[in-house]
N, C-alpha and C positions, 0 to 999 in steps of 0.2 A: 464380432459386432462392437461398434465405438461406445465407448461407457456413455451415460448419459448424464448430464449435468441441468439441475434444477437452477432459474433464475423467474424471483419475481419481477416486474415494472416500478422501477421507483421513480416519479417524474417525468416517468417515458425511457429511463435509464436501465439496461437489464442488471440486476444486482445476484448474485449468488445466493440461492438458501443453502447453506452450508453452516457446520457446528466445525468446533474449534479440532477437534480430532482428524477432520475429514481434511480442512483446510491443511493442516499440518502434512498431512499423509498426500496429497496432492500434489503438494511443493516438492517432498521427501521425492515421488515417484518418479517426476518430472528431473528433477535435479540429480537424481542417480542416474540417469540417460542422457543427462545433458540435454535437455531438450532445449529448443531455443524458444523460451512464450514470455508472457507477461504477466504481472498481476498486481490490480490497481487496487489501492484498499479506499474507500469513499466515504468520503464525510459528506454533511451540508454543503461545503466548500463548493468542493469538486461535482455536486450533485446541480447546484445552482450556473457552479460554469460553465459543464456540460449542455441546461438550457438555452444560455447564452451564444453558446460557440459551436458551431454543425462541425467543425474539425476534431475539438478535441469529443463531443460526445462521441464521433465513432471510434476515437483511440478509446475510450472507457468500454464502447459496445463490442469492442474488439478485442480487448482484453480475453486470454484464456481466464481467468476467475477476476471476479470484481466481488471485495468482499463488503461488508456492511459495517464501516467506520461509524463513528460517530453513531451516540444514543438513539437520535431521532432516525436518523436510516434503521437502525435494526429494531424502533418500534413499527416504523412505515411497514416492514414484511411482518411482524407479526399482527397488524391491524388487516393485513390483507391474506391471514391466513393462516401463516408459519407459525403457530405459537410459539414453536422452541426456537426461533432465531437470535442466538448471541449476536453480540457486537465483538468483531473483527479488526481488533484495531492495530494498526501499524507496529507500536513498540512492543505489545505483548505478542504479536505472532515474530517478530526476531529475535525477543528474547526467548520464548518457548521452544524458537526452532534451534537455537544456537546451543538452548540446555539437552538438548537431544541430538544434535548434529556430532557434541563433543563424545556421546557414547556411540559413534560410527564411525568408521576412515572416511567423513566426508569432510571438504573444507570449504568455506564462504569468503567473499568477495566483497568490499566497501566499496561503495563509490557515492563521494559527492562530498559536501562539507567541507572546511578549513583543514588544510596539515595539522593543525592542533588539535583540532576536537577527534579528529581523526586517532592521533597518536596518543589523546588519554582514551579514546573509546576503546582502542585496541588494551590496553595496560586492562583494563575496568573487565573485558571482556574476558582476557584470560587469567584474573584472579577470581571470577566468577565460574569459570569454565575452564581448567589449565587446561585442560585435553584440545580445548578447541582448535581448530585449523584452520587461521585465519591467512589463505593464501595470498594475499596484498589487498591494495589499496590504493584510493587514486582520487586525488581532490582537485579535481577539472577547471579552469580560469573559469568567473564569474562572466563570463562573456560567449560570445557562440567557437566553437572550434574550426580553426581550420580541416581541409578536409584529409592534411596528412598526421594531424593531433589526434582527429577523433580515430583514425587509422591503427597508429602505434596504440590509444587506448584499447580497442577492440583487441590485438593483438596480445598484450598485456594482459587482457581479464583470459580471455582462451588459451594462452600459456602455463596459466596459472593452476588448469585443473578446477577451479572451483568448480561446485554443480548450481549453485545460487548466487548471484549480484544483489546484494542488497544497494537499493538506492534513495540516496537524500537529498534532492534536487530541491524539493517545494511545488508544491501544486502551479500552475501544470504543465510543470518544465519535464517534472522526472517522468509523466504519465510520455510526454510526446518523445522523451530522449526511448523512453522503452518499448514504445510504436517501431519507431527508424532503424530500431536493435534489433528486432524480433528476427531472426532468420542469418545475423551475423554474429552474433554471441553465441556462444553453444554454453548457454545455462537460461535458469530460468532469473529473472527480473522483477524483485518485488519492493514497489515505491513505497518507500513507511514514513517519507515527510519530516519531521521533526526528530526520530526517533534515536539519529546519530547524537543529538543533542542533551535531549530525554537520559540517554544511558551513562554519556558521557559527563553529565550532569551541568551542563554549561547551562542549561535552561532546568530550572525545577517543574515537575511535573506535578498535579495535583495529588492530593490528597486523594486516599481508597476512597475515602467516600464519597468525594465528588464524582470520582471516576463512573461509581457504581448510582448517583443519581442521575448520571447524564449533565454535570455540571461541570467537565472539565475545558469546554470551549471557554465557562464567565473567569477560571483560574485562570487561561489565558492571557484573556481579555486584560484583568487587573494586572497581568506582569508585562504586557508590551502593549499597551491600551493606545498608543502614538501611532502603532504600524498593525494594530489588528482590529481598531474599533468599526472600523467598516467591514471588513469580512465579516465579523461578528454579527456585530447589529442591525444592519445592512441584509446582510446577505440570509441570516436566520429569519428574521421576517418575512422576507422573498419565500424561505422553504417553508415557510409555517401556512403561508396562503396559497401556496402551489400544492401542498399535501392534504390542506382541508378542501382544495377545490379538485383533488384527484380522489379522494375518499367520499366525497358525495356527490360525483359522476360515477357514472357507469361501475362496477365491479373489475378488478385487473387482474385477470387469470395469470398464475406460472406458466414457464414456457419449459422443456424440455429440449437440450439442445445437443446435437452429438461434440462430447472434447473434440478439441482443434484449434489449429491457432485462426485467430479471427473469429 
């Protein structure tokens, strides 16, 4: 019988109740078989665009795990039930997995971001992890691919042996390039957004503490406030009146759904 996977409604959105052990070991299980799925980690961002967009919500509802980004998503499940719901977020589930992928013969997959950031996230990665198996990498033209580019890329990552593609596209480039994947990459696909940035340090990431009061969106804000003041303040307002006006409607039960891709 197919294992069963818990997801609450976040906005209309199915979100994973999952703890940080579970997620890790999902990836791990999947990516030792090569499987070919996806997994979208969800902030406010991505939860607001999802309303916006009937396209890209079903690439998030279709998602094999969609995990609970951002502070306010992983209060949203525990306000609807989940007590113990962490937050999920892109840079600590690749860095966790990479500290533990380096104590297995497993190896991992870049894809997205600048040849640079690229080539010190790789340096960054294996003085943190020398063991790690980082089987290539691949910084795709800022523009859409030909259909014999994105060809030879596919080819490339499946050559390569990895069992996971880590992807840093940007919301919601990376969620739809990992929809189009599903069933031609033979690993698993998990979009962490910023996180080649984050590691490689080209962008500074907040401070624990912000991290830990759910203030790492306003560090943002104050380091690229020209290209994020609207996502930000914009788009968090939109989530703040859609989650009080979903919290005092109706009650939104979990859903139990059998794994699978889709």
């Amino acid at each position: 019988m197919a294992d069963q996977r818990l997801t609450g409604g976040v906005l209309g959105v199915p979100i994973d109740v999952v703890l940080w052990e579970q997620a890790l070991q999902r990836v791990r299980h999947w990516g030792l078989r090569h499987e070919s799925r996806y997994v979208c980690i969800c902030n406010v961002h991505s939860l607001v665009t999802a309303g916006q967009d009937a396209v890209f919500r079903n690439v998030v509802a279709g998602a094999d795990m969609a995990t609970p980004d951002g502070a306010p998503v992983a209060w949203m499940l525990r306000r609807l039930g989940f007590s113990e719901q962490q937050r999920i977020n892109g840079p600590d589930l690749m860095w966790k997995y990479c500290e533990q992928a380096a104590g297995r013969d497993e190896s991992i997959f870049l894809y997205g971001s600048t040849e640079e950031t690229l080539a010190t996230l790789r340096q960054r990665l294996h003085a943190a992890f020398p063991a790690l198996q980082v089987a290539g990498s691949i910084s795709p033209p800022f523009r859409v691919l030909s259909a014999e580019e994105d060809a030879a890329d596919v080819a490339t990552i499946n050559a390569s042996g990895a069992g996971t593609v880590w992807v840093s596209l940007g919301c919601p480039k990376q969620e739809r390039w990992m929809a189009a994947h599903r069933g031609r990459i033979n690993a698993v696909m998990i979009g962490v957004g910023a996180a080649f940035d984050y590691h490689a340090g080209t962008i500074k990431r907040a401070p624990p503490w912000m991290q830990r009061c759910g203030l790492e969106w306003l560090h943002r804000l104050f380091s690229e406030p020209g290209r994020l003041w609207k996502r930000y303040l914009i788009t968090n307002t939109v989530f703040v009146f859609l989650a009080l006006r979903q919290l005092l409607s109706s009650g939104q039960k979990a859903k139990a759904r059998p794994e699978g891709p889709g």
